[in-house]
N, C-alpha and C positions, 0 to 999 in steps of 0.2 A: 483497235478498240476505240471506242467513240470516245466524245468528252462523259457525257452521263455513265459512260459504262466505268470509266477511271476513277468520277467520284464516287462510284458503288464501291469499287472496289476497296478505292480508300478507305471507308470508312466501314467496311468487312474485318479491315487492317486492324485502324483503330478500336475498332466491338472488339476484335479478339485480344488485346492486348490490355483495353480498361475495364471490361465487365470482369474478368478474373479478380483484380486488383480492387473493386468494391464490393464484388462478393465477399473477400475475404475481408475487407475491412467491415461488412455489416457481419460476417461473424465474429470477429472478437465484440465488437459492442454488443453483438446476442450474449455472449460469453460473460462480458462484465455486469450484463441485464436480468439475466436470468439467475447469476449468482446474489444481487441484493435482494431480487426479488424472493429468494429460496432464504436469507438470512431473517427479512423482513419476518416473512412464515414464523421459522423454527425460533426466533426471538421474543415475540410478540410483541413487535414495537411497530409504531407508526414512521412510515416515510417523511422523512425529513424532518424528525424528533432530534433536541438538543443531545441525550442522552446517545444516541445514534455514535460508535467511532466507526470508523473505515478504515484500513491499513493495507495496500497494496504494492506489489510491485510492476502492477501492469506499466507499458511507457519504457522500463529499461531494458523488460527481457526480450526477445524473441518466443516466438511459440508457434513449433513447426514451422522453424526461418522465417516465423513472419513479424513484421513489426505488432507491439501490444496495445499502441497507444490508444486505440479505438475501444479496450475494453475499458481503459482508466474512464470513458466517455460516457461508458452503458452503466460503470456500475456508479457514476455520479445520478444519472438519470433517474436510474433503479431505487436508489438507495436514498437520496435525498440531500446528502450529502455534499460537501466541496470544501475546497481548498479558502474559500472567503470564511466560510463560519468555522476553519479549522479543524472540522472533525473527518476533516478528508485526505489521510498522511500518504505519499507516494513515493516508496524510502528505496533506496539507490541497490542497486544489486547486479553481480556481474552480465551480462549481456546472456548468459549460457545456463542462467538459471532458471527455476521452476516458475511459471505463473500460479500464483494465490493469491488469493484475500481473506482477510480475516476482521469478521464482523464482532461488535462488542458491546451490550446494552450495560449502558452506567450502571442503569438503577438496579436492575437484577444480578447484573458482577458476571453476566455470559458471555459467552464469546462461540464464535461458528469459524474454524477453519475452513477456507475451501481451497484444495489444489488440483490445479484445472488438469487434468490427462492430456498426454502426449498424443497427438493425432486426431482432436478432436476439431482442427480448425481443418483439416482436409474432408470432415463430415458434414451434413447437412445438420444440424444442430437441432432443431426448430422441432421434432417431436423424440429429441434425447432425453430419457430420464437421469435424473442428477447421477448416478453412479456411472453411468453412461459418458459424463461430463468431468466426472470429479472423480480424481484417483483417493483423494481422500478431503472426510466431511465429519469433522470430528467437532464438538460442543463438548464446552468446558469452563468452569468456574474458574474466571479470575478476580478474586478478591483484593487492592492491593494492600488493604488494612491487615489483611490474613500473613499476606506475603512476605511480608515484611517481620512477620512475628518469626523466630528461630525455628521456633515449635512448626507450624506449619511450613516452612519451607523446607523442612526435610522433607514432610509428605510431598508435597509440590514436586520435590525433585526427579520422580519417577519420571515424569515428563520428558525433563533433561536427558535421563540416562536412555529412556526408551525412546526420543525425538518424536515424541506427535506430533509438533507442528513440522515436522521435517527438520528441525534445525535450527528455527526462526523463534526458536522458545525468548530466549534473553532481546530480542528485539520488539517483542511482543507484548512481554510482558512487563519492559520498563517505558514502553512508550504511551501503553496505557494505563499504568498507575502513573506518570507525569498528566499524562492529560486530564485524568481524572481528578487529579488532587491540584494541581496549579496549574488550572489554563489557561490564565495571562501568561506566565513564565513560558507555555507549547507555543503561545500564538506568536510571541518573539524569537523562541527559537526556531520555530517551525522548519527555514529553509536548513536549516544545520542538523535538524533531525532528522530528514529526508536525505542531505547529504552521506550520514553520519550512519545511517540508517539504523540506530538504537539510542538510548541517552546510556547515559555513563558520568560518573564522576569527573572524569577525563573533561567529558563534553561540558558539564555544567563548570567545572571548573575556569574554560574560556568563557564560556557566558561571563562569569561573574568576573573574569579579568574584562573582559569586554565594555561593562555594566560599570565596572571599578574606573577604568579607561573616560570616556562617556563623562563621569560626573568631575573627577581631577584632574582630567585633561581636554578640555574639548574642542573636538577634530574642526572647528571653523575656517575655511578657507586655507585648509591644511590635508595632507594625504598623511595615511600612517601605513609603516611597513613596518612586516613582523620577519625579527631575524627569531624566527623558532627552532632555540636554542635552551634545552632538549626538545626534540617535539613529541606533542600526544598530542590526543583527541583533542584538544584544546585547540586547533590548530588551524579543525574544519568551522571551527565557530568563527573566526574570522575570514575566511573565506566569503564565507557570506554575508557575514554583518559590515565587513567594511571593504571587499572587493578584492581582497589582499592575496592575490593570487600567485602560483609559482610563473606562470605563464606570463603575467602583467608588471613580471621583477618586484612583486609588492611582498613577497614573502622567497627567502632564505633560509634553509633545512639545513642542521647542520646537528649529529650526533655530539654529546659529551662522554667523551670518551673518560677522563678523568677526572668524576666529579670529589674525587677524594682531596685536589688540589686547591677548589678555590677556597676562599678565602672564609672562613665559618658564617660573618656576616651574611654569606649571598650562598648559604646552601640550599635555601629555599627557591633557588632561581628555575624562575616559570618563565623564559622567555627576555629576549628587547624589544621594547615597542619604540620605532623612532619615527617622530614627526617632524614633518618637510612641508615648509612653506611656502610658499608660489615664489618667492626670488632664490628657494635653494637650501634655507640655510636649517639645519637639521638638530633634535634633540633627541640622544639615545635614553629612554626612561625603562629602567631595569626592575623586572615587577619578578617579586616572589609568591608562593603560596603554599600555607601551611598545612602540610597533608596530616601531620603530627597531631594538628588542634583537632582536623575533621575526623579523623582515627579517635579522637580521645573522646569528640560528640557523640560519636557513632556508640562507644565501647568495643571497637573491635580491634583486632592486628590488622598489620599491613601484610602478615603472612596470607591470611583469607586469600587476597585477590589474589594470590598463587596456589589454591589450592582447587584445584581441577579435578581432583577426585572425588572430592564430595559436593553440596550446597554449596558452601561456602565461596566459591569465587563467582558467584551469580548474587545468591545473599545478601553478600556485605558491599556490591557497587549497588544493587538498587536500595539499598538501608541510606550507603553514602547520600546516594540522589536525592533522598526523602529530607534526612535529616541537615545536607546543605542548602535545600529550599528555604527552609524554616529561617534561615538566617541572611543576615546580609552581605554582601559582596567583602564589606571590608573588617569580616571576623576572619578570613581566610587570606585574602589577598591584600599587598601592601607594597609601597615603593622601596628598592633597595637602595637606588641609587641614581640619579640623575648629572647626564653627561651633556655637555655643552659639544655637535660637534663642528658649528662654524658652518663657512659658506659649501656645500657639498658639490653645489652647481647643475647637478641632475643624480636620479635618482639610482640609473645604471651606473654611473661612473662612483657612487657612493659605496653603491653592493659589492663593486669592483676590488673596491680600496679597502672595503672591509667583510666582506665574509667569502671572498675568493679563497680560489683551493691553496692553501699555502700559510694563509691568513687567518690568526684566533683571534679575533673577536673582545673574549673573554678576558686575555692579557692585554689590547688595545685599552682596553674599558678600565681598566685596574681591578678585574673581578677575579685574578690569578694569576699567579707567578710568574714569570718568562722563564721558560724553561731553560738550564743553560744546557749548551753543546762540552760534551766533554773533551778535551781538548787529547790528541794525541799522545802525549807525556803522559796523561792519566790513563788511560785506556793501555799502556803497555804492559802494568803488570799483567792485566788480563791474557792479552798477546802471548808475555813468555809464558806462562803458563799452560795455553793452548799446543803452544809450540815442543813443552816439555813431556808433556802428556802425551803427543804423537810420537816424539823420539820414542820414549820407553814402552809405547804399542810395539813400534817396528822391531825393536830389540829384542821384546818378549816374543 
């Protein structure tokens, strides 16, 4: 074969192996193009209108094994929308999940689900009519002044039980009543609600230790690691806002198993936040936060968030989210307790010495008992007893 006839070949090679691969990338951005463009329609809002939200999962899922992230691209274009003005949320979902988006006009309180069909990125797109596209394209009132009222959230709730947005109801509808109603508070949380992928009390509750954090302590030529101890949603808020990852040894997970033990003062314990100075030397600051106060703001039980049968455990966390906005960092959150803990020397060796498997923490800190070992002599009534009770099996 000649030289010319090699580089033909080659590059037969290469067509065949890159035209597929931008085919498919120009069809999810058709995909994410043609859905704002279809929201824009049935909305009646203007492209790249303030009132405009966007909430997608394109970027994490696959669709028809292929990567999304090209629709995240169409339906910014389409839509007007982005990630700079906030009103463009792209919230985290397992890899194996559905592609949708869900469009939301402020002013009218509408919203456009769309969830894109399976197989439609192996079709020619480009004279698909939307059901053709869209396994499902459902418009719906979301008010969240309504939402929030008891009365309408039962009605609301048919949603839930019957999942028209497929499942995505409580992600949906607290990330757009948060947007709606405080959107300085979205535009700082932003990267933790995309983590997070819905707000929650849970989540607003690290904000505002976060926020708490921030103004009583601040991180200046200082790293802070979160020994989250118990952990909740509160958890993913630092992740993002201060780097503090499981992977970067900046955060340590660790269950309470016995919170009947510590010590009354620190029942409210939300966490250690300790800060490390650049020569090493470490302060454990022990923050609580009071679910009792925001329970009492609210008027609701702490039963609600267990109650999965009805409204009520959807209800009363986006009531919490509303009604903890309203207020500031430090009607809920406060210091229990600060611990001097000296020269640490690095940051691994610190984690090490203190929340290794073996190691509590909590009794280090003086936030609980040391548990004592019962010593052999005590434990023997138990013994003959066990012992006494197997004879008189065998006998019997």
């Amino acid at each position: 074969m000649s030289k010319i006839g090699k580089i033909l070949c080659l590059i037969v090679i290469i067509a065949t192996i890159l035209i597929p691969l931008a085919q498919g990338e120009d069809v999810m951005y058709s995909i994410g193009y043609k859905a704002a463009k279809l929201a824009i329609e049935n909305l009646s809002i203007k492209k790249g209108s303030e009132n405009l939200l966007v909430i997608t999962d394109a970027g994490h899922v696959l669709l028809d094994g292929k990567n999304t992230a090209r629709a995240y691209d169409g339906v910014m274009d389409g839509s007007g929308a982005s990630y700079g003005k906030g009103n463009l949320i792209q919230v985290n979902r397992p890899i194996n999940s559905k592609l949708w988006f869900m469009f939301y006009n402020k002013k009218t309180k509408e919203g456009l689900y769309l969830e894109v069909r399976n197989g439609i990125a192996k079709r020619d797109i480009q004279n698909s009519t939307p059901s053709e596209m869209f396994s499902k394209a459902i418009k719906l009132k979301i008010d969240p002044n309504e939402l929030i009222n008891e009365s309408e959230a039962k009605n609301w709730n048919v949603h839930f039980t019957n999942k028209t947005l497929d499942g995505n109801e409580f992600s949906i509808i607290t990330i757009v009543t948060i947007w709606s109603e405080f959107p300085n508070d979205t535009k700082y949380l932003l990267n933790a609600i995309e983590l997070h992928n819905h707000v929650c009390p849970g989540l607003i509750s690290g904000y505002y230790i976060a926020k708490y954090l921030e103004v009583h302590y601040p991180l200046s030529n200082k790293t802070l690691i979160v020994w989250a101890i118990p952990p909740w949603c509160k958890d993913d808020v630092f992740q993002e806002l201060f780097d503090a990852t499981v992977g970067k040894r900046r955060m340590a997970v660790m269950y309470l198993q016995q919170k009947d033990k510590l010590y009354p003062k620190y029942k409210d314990l939300a966490g250690i936040y300790v800060e490390v100075s650049k020569n090493g030397y470490a302060k454990a600051i022990v923050i609580g936060f009071n679910w009792s106060k925001l329970f009492k703001d609210c008027n609701i039980s702490s039963e609600y968030f267990k109650d999965f049968k009805s409204y009520k455990w959807w209800w009363a966390r986006l009531k919490a989210d509303v009604v903890m906005l309203k207020h500031n960092p430090e009607r809920y959150v406060e210091t229990l307790k600060i611990v001097d803990l000296g020269n640490q020397h690095s940051i691994k060796s610190m984690n090490a010495n203190w929340v290794s498997v073996g190691e509590n923490p909590l009794v280090k800190l003086g936030l609980m008992p040391k548990e004592e070992k019962k010593s052999p002599i005590s434990l023997l009534p138990a013994i003959l007893g066990l012992v006494i009770a197997l004879a008189i099996r065998r006998i019997i």
